[in-house]
C-alpha positions as CSV (number, residue, x, y, z in Angstrom):
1,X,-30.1,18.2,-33.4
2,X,-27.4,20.8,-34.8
3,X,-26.1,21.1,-31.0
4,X,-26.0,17.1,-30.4
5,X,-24.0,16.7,-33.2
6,X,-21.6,19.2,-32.1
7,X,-21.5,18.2,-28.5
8,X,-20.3,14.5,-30.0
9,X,-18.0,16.1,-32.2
10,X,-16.1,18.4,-29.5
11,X,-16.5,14.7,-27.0
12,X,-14.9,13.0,-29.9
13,X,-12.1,15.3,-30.5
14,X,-11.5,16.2,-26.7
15,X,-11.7,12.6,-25.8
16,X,-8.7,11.6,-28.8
17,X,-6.9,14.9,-27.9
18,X,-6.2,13.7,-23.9
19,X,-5.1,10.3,-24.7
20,X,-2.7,11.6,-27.2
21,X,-1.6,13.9,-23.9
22,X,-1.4,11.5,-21.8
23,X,0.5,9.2,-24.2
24,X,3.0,11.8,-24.7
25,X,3.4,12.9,-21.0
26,X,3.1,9.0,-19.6
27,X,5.6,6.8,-18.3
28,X,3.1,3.8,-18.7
29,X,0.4,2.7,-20.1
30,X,-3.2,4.5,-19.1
31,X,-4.3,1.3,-17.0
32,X,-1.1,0.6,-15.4
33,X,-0.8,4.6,-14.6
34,X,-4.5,5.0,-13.6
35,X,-4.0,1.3,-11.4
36,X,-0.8,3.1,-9.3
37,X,-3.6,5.8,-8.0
38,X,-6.3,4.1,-7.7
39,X,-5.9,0.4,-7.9
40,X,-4.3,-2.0,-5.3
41,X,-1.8,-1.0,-3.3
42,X,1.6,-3.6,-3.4
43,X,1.2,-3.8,0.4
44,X,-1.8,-5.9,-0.6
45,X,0.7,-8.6,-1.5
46,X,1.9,-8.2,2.5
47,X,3.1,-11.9,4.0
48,X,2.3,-13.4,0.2
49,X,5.5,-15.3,-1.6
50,X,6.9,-14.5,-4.3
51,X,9.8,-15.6,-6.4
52,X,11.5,-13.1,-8.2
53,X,14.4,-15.0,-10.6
54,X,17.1,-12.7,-12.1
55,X,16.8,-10.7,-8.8
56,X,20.7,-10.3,-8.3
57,X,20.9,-6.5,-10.4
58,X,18.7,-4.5,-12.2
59,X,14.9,-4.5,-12.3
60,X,14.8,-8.1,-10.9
61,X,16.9,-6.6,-7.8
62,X,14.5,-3.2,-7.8
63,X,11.3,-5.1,-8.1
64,X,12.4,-7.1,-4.9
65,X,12.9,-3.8,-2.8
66,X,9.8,-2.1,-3.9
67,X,8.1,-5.6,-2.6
68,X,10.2,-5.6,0.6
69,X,9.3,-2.4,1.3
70,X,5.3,-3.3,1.8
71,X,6.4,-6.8,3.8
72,X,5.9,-9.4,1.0
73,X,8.2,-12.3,1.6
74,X,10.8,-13.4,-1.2
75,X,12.8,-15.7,-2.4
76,X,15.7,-14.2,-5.1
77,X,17.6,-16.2,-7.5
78,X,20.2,-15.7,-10.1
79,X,23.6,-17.1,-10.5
80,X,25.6,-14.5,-8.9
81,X,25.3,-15.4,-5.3
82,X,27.1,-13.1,-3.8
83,X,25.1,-10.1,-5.5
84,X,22.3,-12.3,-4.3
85,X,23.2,-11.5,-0.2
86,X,23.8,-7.8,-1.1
87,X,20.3,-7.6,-2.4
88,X,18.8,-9.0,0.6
89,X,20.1,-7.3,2.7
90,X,19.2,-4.2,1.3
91,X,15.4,-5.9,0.9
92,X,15.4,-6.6,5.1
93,X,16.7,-2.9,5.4
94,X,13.9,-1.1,3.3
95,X,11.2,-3.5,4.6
96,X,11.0,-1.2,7.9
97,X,11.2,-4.2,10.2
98,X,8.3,-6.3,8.4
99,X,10.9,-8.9,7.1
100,X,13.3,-10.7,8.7
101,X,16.6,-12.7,7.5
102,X,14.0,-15.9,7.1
103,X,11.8,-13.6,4.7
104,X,13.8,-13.4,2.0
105,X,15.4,-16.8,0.5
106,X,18.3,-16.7,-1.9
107,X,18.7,-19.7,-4.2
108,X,22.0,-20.1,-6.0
109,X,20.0,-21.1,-9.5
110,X,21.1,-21.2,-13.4
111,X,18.3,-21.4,-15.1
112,X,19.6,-22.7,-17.9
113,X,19.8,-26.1,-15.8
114,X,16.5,-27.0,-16.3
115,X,16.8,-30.7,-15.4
116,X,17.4,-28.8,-12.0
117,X,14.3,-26.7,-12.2
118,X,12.4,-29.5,-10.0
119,X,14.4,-29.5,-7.6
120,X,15.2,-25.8,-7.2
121,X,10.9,-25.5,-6.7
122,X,11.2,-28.1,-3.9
123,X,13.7,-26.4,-1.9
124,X,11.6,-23.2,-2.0
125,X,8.8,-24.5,-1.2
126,X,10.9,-26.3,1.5
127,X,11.6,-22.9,3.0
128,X,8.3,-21.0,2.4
129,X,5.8,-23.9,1.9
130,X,4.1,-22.2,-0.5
131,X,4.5,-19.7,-4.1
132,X,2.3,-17.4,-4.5
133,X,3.8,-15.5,-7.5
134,X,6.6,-16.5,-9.6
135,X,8.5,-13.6,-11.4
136,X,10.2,-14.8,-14.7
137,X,12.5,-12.2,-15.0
138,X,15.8,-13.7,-15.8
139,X,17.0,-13.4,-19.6
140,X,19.2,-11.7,-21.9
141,X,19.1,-8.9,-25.0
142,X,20.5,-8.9,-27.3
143,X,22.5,-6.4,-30.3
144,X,23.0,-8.2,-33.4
145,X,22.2,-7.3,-37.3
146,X,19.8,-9.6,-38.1
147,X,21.3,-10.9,-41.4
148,X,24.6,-11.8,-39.4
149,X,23.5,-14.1,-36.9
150,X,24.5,-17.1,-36.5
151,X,22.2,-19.7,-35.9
152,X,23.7,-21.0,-32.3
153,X,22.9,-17.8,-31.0
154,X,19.4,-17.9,-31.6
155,X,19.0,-21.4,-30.1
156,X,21.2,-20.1,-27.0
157,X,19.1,-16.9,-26.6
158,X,15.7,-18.8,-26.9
159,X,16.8,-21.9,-24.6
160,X,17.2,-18.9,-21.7
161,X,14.6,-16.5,-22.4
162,X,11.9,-18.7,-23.8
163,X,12.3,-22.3,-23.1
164,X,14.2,-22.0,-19.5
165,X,10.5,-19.6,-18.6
166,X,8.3,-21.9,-20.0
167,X,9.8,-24.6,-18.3
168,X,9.8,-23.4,-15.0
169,X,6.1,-21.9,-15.3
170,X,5.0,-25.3,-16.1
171,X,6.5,-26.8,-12.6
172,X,4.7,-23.3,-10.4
173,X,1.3,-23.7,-12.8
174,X,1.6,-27.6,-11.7
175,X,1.5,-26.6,-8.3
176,X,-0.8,-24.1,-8.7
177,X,-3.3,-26.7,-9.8
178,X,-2.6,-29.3,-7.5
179,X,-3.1,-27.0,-4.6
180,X,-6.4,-25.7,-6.0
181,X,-4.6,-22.4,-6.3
182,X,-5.1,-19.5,-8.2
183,X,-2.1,-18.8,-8.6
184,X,-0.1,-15.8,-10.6
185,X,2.4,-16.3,-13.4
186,X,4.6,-12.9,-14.1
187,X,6.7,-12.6,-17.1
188,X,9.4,-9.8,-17.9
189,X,9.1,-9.4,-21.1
190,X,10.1,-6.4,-23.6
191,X,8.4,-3.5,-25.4
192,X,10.7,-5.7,-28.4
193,X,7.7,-8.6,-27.3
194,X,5.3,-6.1,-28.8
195,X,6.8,-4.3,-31.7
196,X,10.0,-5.7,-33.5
197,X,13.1,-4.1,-32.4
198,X,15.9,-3.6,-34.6
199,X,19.2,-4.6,-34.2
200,X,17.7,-7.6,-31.9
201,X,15.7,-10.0,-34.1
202,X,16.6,-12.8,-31.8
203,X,15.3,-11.4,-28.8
204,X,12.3,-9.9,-30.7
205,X,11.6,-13.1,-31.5
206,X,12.1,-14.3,-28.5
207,X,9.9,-11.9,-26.2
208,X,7.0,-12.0,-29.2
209,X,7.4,-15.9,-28.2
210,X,6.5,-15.3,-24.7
211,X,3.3,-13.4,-25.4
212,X,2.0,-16.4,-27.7
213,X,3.2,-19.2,-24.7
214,X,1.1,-17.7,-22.2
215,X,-1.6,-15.7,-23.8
216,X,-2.7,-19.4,-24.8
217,X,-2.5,-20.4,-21.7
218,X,-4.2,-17.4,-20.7
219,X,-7.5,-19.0,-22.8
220,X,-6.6,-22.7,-22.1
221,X,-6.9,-22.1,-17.8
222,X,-8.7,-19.0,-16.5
223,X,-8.0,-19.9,-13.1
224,X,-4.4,-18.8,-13.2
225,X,-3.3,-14.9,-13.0
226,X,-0.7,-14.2,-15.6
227,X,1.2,-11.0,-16.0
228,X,3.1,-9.7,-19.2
229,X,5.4,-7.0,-18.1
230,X,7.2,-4.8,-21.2
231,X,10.0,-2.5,-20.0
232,X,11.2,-0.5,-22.3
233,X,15.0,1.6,-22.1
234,X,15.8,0.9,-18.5
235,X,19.0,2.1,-16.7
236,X,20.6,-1.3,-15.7
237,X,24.0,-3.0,-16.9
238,X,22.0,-5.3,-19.1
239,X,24.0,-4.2,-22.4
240,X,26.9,-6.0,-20.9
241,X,25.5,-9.1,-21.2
242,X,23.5,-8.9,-23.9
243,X,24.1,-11.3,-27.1
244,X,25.4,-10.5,-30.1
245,X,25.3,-12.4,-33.3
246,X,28.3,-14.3,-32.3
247,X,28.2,-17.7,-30.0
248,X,29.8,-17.2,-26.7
249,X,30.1,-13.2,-27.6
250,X,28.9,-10.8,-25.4
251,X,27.9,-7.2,-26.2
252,X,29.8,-5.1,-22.9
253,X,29.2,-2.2,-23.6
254,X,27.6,0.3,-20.3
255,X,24.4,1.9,-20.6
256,X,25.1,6.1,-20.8
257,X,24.4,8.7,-18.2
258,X,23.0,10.8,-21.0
259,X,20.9,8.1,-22.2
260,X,17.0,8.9,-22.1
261,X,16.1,6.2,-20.0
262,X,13.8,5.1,-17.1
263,X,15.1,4.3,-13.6
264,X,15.5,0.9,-12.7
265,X,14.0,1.6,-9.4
266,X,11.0,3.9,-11.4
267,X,10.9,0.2,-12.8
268,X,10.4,-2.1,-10.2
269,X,7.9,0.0,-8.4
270,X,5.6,0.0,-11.4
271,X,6.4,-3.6,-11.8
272,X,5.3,-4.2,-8.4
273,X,2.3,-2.5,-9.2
274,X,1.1,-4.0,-12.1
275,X,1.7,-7.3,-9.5
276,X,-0.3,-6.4,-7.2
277,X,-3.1,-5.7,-9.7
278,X,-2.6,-8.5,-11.6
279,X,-2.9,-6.7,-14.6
280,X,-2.8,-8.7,-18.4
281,X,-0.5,-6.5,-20.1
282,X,1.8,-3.5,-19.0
283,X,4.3,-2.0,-20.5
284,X,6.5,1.3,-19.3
285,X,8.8,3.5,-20.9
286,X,10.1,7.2,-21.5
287,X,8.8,9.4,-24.1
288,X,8.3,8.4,-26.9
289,X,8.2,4.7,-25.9
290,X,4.5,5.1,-24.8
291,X,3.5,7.0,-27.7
292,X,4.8,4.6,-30.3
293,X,3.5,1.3,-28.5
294,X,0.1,3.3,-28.4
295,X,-0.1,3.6,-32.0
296,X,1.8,0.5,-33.0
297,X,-0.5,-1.6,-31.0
298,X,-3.7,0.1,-32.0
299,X,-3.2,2.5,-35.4
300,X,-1.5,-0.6,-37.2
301,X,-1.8,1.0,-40.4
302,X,-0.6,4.2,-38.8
303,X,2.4,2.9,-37.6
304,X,3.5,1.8,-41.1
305,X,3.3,5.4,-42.3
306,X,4.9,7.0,-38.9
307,X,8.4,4.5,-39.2
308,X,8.6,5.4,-42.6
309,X,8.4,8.7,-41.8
310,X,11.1,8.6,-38.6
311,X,13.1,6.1,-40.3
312,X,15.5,3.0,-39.7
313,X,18.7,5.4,-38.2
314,X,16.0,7.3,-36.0
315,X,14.1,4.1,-34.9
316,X,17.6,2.9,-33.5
317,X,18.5,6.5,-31.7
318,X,15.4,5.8,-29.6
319,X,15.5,2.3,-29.2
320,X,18.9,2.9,-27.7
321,X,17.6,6.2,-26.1
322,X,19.5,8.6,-27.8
């Protein structure tokens, strides 16, 4: 008896002690990390369609070259057309001859124009005759005190990242289900979508928005795959753009070389992966992104005690990876 409860004991402690490890030494979470060895490869998404919007710079523009690479066929949106061309061609270079110019569709597409989101479906299903996935990845941040925003900005943020999405999921799960497809929904959303950010209460809100929208749908149709993807710090030119707490204002400031943060092409390969498993949640990020989701998400009591003990100054130093 005396050597069983030992044995639990040591199990116990051993078992808590390597996923404290592998939080630490992680760049994912343990399923998303475990799924890139041993789950689905992305070339099991070869000759499938997906639509990756946003896919002019940055993840968007990574995830559609770690797809390329394993022959899936795309189409690439964003407003920036000219960034657009650059991307695919870089997508037909990396495919190693699987792709061809008629492979990878770019639509011209503000997604903001949602009375146009109709028609902008049509014309890729025009070209491909079918979606398979649909990435929502286009959006904004956002660096704003919270007590200083003006209201118009929080409508403007939440008509792009929130309403715009929802919008255009509806239109792909419509197909989905007049098809009799199961079909897969993918959403970039934000480690700010699972714990609140500061400095960005708008797109907090926004990305903790998301999760709500399609974890009920999640429950209301089991028949469709959906996907919620949460980078955290990623290396892209995203602070330019991001919102502040002005209308019409934009951040522009450049992400750091010394910043602490993960590759945008570390990024879209895990992206791709979690795609290709169709995992529920994932979420990436550099030490000690992982860590603090870990016990935010899990130890909520815990996590109370562990920002008061960091604090508000050191909170912002890693959300802005410094």
């Amino acid at each position: 008896m005396a050597f069983f409860v030992y044995f639990v004991t040591i199990s116990f402690f051993a078992y808590h002690l390597i996923r404290l490890i592998l939080w630490a030494a992680l760049d994912s979470d343990i399923e998303l990390f475990v799924l890139s060895k041993l789950g689905k490869p992305i070339s099991s998404l070869r000759g499938k369609v997906v639509w990756i919007t946003g896919a002019s710079s940055g993840i968007g523009r990574d995830l559609a070259i770690a797809l390329a690479r394993n022959g899936v066929r795309l189409c690439i949106s964003a407003r920036n057309i000219s960034e657009l061309l650059k991307v695919k061609q870089a997508c037909i270079a990396q495919s190693n001859g699987s792709l061809g110019p008629n492979d990878v569709y770019v639509l011209e597409m503000d997604m903001l124009h949602v009375n146009h989101h109709n028609d902008y479906f049509n014309m890729v299903l025009d070209h491909f005759k079918t979606v398979d996935v649909l990435v929502n990845n286009a959006g904004r941040s956002q660096r704003a005190a919270w007590g200083a925003i003006n209201i118009k900005v929080d409508r403007e943020l939440f008509e792009l990242d929130v309403f715009a999405v929802v919008n255009l999921s509806r239109i792909a799960l419509d197909f989905f289900v007049r098809n009799s497809m199961k079909g897969h929904l993918v959403v970039t959303s934000s480690v700010a979508g699972l714990i609140g950010a500061p400095n960005s209460g708008t797109y907090t809100g926004a990305k903790h928005a998301l999760h709500g929208y399609f974890e009920s749908l999640r429950n209301e149709n089991p028949n469709v795959h959906i996907t919620m993807f949460c980078p955290g710090p990623t290396a892209t030119n995203f602070l330019q753009e991001c919102f502040t707490e002005t209308p019409g204002a934009k951040y522009n400031q450049r992400v750091q070389p010394t910043d602490r943060r993960m590759t945008s092409e570390r990024c879209g390969y895990l992206y791709a992966m979690a795609i290709a498993n169709k995992t529920h949640l994932s979420w990436v990020g550099t030490f000690p992104v992982n860590m603090i989701l870990y016990v935010a998400l899990y130890y909520p009591n815990l996590k109370r005690l562990l920002l008061k003990i960091v604090g508000g100054e050191r909170l912002q130093r890693i959300r802005d990876s410094r």
